[in-house]
mmCIF file of the N, C-alpha and C atoms, coordinates in Angstrom:
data_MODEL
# 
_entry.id   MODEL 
# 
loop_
_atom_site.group_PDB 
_atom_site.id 
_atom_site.type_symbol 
_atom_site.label_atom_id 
_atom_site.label_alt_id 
_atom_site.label_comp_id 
_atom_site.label_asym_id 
_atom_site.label_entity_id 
_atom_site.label_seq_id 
_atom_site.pdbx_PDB_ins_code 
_atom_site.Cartn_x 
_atom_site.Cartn_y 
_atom_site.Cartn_z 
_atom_site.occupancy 
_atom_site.B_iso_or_equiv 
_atom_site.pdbx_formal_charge 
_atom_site.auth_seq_id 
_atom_site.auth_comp_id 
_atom_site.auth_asym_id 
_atom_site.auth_atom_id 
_atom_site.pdbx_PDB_model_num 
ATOM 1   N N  . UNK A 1 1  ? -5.360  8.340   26.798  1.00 0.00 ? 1  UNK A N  1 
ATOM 2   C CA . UNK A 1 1  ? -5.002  8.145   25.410  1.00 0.00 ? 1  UNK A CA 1 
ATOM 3   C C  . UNK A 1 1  ? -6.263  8.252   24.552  1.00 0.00 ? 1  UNK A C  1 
ATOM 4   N N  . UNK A 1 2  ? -6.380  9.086   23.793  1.00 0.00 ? 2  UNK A N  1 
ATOM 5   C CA . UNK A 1 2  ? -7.297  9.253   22.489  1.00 0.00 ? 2  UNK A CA 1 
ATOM 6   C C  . UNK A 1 2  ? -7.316  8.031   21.104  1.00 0.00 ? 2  UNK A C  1 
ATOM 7   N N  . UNK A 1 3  ? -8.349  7.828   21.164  1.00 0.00 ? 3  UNK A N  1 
ATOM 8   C CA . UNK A 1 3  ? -8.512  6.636   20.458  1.00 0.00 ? 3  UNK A CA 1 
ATOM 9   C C  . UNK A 1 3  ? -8.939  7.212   18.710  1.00 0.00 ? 3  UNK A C  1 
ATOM 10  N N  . UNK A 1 4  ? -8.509  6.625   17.593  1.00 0.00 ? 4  UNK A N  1 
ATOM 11  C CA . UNK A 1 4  ? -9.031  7.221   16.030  1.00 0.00 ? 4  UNK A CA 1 
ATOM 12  C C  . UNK A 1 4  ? -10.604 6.722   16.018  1.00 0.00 ? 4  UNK A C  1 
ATOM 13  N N  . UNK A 1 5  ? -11.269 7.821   15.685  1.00 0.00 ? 5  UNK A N  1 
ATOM 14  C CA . UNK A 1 5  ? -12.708 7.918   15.237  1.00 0.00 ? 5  UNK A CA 1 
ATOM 15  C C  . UNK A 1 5  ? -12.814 6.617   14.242  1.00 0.00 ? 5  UNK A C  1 
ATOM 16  N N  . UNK A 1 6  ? -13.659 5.548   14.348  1.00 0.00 ? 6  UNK A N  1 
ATOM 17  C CA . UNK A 1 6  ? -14.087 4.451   13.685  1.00 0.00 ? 6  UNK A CA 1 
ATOM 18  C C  . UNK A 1 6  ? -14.242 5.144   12.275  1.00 0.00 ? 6  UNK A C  1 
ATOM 19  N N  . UNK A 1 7  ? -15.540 6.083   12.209  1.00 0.00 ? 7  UNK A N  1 
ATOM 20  C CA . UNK A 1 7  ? -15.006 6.572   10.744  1.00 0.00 ? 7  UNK A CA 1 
ATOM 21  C C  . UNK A 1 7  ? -13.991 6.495   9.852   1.00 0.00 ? 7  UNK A C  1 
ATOM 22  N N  . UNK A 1 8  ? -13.242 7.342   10.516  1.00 0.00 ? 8  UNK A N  1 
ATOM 23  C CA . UNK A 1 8  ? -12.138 7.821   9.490   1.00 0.00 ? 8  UNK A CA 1 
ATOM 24  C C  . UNK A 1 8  ? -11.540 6.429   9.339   1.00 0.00 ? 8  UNK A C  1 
ATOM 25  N N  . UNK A 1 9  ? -11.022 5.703   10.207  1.00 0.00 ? 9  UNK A N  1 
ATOM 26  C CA . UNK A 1 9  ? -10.111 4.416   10.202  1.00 0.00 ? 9  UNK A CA 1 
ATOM 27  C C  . UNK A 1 9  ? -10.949 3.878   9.009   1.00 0.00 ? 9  UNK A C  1 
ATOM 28  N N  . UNK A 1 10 ? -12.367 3.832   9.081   1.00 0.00 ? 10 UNK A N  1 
ATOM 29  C CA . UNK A 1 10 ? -12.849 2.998   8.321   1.00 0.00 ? 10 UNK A CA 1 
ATOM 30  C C  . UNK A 1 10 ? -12.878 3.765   6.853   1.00 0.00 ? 10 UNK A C  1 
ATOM 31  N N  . UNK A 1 11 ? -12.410 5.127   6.596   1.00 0.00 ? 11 UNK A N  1 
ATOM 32  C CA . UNK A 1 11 ? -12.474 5.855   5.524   1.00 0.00 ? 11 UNK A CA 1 
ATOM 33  C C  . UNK A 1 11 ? -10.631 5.385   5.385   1.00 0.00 ? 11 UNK A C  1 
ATOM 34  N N  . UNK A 1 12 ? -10.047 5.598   5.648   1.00 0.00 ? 12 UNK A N  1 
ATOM 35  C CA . UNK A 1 12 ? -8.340  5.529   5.473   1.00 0.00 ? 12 UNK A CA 1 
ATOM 36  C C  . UNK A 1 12 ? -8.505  3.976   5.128   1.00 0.00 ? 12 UNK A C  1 
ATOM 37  N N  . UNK A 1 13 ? -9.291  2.926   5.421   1.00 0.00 ? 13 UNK A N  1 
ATOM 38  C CA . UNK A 1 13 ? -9.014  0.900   5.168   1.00 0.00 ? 13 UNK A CA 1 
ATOM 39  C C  . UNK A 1 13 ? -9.415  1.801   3.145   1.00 0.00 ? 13 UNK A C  1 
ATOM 40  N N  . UNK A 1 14 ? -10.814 1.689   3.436   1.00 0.00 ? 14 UNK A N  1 
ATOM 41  C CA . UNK A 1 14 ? -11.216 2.138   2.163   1.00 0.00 ? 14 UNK A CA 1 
ATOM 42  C C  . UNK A 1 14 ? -10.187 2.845   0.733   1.00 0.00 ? 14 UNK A C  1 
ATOM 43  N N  . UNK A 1 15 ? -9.342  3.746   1.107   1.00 0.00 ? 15 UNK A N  1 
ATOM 44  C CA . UNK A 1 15 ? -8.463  4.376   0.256   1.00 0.00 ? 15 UNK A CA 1 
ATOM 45  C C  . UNK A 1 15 ? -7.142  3.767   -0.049  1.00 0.00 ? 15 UNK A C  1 
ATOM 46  N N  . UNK A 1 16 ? -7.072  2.613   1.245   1.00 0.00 ? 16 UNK A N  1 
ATOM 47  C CA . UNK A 1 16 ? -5.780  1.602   0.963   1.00 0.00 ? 16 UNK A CA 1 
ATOM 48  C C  . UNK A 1 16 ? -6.273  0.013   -0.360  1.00 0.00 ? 16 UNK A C  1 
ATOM 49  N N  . UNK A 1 17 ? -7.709  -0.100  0.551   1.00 0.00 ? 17 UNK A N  1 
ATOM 50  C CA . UNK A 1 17 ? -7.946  -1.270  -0.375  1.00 0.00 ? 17 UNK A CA 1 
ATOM 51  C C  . UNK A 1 17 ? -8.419  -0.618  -2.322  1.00 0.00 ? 17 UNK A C  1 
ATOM 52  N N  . UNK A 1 18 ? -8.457  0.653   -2.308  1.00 0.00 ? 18 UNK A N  1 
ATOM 53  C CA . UNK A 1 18 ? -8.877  0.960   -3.828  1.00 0.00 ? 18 UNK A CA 1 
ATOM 54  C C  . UNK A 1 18 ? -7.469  1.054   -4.324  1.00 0.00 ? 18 UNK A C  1 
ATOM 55  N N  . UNK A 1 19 ? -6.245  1.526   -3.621  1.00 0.00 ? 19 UNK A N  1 
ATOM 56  C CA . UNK A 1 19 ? -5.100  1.766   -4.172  1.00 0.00 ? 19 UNK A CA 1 
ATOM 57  C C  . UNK A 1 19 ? -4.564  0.192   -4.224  1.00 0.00 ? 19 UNK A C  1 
ATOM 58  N N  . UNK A 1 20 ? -5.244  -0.946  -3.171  1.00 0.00 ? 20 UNK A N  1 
ATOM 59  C CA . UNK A 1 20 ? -4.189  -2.334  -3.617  1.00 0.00 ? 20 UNK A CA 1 
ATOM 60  C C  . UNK A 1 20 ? -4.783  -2.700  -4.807  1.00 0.00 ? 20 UNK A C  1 
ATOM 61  N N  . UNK A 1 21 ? -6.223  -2.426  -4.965  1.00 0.00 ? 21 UNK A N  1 
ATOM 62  C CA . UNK A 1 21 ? -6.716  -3.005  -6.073  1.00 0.00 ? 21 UNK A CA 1 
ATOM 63  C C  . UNK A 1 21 ? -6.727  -1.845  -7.553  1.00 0.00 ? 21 UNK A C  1 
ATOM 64  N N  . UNK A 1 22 ? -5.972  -0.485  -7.845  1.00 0.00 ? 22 UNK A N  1 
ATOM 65  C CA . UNK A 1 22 ? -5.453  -0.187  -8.459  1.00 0.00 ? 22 UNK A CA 1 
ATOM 66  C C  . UNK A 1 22 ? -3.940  -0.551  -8.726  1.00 0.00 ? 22 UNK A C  1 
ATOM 67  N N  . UNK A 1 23 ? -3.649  -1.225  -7.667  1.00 0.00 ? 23 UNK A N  1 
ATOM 68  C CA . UNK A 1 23 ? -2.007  -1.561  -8.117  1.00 0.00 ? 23 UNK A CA 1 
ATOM 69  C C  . UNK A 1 23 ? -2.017  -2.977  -8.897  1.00 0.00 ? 23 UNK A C  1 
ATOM 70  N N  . UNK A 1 24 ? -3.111  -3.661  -8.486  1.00 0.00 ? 24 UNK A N  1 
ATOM 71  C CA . UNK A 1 24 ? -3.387  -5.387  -9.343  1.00 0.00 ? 24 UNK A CA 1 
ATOM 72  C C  . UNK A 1 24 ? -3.930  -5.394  -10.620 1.00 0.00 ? 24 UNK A C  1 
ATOM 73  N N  . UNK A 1 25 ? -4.723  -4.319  -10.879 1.00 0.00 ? 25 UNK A N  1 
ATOM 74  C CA . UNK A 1 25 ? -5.163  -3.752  -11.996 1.00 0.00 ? 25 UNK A CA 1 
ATOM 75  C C  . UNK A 1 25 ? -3.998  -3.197  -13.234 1.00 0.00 ? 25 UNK A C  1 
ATOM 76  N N  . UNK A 1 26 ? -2.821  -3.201  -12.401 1.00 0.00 ? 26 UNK A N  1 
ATOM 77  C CA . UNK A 1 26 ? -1.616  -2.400  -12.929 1.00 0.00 ? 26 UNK A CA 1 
ATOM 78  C C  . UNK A 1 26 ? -0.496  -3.513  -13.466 1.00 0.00 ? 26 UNK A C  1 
ATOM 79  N N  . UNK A 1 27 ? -1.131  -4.694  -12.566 1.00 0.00 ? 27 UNK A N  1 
ATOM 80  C CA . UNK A 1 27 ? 0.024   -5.861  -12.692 1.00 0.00 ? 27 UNK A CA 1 
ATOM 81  C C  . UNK A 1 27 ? 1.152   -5.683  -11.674 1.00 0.00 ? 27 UNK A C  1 
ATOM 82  N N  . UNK A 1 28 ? 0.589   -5.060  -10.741 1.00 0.00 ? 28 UNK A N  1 
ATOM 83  C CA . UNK A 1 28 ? 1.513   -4.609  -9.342  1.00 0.00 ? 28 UNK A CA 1 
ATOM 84  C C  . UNK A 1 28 ? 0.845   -5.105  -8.007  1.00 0.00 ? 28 UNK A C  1 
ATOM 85  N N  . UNK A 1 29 ? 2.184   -5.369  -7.086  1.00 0.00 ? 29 UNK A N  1 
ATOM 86  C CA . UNK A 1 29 ? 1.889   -5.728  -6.013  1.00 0.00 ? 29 UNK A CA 1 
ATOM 87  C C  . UNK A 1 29 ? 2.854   -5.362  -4.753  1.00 0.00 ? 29 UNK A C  1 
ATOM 88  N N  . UNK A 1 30 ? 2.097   -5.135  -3.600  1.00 0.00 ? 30 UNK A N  1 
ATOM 89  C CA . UNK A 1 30 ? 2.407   -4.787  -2.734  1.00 0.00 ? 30 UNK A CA 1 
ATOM 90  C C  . UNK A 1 30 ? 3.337   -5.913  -1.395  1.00 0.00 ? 30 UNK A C  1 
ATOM 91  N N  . UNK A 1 31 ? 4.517   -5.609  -1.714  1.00 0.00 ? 31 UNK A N  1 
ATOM 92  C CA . UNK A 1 31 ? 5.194   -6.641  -0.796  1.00 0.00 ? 31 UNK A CA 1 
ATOM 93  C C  . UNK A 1 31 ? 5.523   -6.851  0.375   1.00 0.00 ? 31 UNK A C  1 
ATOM 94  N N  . UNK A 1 32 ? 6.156   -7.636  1.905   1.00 0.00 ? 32 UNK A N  1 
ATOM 95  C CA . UNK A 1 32 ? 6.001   -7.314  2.765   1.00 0.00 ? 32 UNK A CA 1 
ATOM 96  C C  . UNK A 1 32 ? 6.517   -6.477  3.794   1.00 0.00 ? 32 UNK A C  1 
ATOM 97  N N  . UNK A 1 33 ? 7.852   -5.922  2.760   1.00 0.00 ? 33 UNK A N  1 
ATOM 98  C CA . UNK A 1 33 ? 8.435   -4.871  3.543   1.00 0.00 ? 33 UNK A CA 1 
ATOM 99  C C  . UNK A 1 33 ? 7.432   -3.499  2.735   1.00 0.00 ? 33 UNK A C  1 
ATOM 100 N N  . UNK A 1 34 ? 6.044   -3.563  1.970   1.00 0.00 ? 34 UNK A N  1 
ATOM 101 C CA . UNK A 1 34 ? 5.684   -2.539  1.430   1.00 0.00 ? 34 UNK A CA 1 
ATOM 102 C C  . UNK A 1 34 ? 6.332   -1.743  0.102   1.00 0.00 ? 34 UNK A C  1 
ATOM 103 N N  . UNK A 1 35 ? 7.488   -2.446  -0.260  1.00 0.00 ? 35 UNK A N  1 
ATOM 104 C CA . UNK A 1 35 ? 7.739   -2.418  -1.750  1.00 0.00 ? 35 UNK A CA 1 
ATOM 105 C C  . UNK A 1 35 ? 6.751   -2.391  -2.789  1.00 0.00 ? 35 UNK A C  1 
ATOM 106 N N  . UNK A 1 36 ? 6.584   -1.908  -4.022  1.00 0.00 ? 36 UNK A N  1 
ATOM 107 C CA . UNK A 1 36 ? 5.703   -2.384  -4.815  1.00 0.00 ? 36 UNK A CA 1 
ATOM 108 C C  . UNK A 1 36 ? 6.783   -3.045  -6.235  1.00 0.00 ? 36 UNK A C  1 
ATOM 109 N N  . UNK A 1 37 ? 6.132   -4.118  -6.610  1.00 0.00 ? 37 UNK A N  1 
ATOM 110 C CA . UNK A 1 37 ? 6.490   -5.067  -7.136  1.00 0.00 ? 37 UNK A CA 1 
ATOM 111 C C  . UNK A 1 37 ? 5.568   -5.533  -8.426  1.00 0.00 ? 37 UNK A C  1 
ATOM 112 N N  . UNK A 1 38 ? 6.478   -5.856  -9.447  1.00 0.00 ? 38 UNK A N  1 
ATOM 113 C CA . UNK A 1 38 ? 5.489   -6.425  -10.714 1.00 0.00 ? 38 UNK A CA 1 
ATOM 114 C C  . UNK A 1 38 ? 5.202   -7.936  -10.198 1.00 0.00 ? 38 UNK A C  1 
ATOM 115 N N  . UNK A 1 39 ? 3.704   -7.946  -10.633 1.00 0.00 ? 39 UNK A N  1 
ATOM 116 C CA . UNK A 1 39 ? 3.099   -9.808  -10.371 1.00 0.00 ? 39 UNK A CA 1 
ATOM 117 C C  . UNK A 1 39 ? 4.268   -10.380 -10.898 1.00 0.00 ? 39 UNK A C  1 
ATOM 118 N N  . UNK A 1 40 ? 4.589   -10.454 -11.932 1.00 0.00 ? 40 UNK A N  1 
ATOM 119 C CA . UNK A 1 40 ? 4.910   -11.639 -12.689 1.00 0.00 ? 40 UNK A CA 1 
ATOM 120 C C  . UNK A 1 40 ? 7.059   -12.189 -12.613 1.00 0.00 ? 40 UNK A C  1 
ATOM 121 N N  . UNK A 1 41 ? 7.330   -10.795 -12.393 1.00 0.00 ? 41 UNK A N  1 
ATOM 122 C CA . UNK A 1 41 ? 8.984   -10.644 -12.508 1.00 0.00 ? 41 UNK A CA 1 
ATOM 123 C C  . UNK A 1 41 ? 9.134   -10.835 -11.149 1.00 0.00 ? 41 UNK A C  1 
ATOM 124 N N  . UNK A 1 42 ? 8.234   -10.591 -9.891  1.00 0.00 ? 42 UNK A N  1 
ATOM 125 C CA . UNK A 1 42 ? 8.742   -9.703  -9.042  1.00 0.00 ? 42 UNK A CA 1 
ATOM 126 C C  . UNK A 1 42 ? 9.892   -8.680  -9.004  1.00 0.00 ? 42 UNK A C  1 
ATOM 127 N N  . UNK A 1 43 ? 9.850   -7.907  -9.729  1.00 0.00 ? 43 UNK A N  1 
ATOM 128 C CA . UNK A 1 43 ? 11.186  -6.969  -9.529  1.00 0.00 ? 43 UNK A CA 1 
ATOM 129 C C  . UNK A 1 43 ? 10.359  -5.770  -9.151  1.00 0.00 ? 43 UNK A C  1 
ATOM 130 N N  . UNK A 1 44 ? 11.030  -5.211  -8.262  1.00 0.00 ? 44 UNK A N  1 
ATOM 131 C CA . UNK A 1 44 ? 10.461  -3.672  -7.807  1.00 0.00 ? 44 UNK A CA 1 
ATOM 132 C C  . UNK A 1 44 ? 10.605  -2.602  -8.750  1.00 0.00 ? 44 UNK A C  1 
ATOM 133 N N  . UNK A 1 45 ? 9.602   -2.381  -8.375  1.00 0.00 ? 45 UNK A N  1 
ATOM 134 C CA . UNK A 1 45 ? 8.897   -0.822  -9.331  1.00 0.00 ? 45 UNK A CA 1 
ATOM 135 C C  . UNK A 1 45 ? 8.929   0.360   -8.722  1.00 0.00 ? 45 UNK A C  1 
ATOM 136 N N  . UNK A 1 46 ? 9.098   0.075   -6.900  1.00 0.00 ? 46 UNK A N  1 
ATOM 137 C CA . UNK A 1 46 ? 9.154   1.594   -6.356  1.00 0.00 ? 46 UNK A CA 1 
ATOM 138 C C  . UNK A 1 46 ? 9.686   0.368   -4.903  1.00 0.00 ? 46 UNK A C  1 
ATOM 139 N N  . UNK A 1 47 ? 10.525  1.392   -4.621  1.00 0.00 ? 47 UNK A N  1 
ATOM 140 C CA . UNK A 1 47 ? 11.109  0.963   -3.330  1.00 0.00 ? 47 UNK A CA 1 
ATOM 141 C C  . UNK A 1 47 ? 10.814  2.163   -2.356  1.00 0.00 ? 47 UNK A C  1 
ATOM 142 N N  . UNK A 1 48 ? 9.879   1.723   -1.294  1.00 0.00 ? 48 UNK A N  1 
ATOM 143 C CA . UNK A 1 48 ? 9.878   2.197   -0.088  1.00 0.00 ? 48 UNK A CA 1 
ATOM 144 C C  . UNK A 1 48 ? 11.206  2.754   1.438   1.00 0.00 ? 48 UNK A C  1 
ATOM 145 N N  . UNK A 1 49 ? 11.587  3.866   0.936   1.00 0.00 ? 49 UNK A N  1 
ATOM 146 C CA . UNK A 1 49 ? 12.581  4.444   1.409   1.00 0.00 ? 49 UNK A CA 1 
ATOM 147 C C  . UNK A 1 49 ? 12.397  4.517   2.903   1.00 0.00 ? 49 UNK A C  1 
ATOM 148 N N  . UNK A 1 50 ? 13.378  4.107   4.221   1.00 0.00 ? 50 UNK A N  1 
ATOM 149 C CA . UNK A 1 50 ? 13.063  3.508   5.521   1.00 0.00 ? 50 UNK A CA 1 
ATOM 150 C C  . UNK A 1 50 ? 13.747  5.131   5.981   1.00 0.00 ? 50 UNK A C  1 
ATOM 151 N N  . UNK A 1 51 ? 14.295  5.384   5.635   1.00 0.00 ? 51 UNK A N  1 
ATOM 152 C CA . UNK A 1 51 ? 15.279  7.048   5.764   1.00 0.00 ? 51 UNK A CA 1 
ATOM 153 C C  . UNK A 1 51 ? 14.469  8.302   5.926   1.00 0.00 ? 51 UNK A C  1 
ATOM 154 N N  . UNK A 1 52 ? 14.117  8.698   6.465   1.00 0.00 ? 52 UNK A N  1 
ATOM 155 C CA . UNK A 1 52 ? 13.363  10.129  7.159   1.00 0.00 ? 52 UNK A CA 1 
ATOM 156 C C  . UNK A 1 52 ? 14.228  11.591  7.466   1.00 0.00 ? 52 UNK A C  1 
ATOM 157 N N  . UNK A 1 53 ? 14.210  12.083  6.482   1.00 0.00 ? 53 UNK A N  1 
ATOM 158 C CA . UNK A 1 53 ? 15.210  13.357  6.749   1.00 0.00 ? 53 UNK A CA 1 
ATOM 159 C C  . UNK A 1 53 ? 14.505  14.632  6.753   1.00 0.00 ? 53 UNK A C  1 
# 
């Protein structure tokens, strides 16, 4: 089994943590099924579709 290059993993953490902290910046948040969600209403703003076609 081939293992992911530390790099990149550590380049892909990097592009997740600028997008959580562009989404808090937004007044958005990331929920635990991966929804994104307003801070304050919680009501979803984008629903993460589980369906693959």
């Amino acid at each position: 089994m081939e293992y992911a290059d530390k790099e990149f993993l550590e380049e892909i953490k990097k592009i997740v943590d600028n997008y959580v902290e562009f989404l808090a910046s937004q007044g958005l948040e990331l929920d635990e099924d991966g929804d994104i969600r307003d801070v304050y209403t919680k009501e979803k703003v984008l629903k993460i579709d589980d369906k693959y076609e």
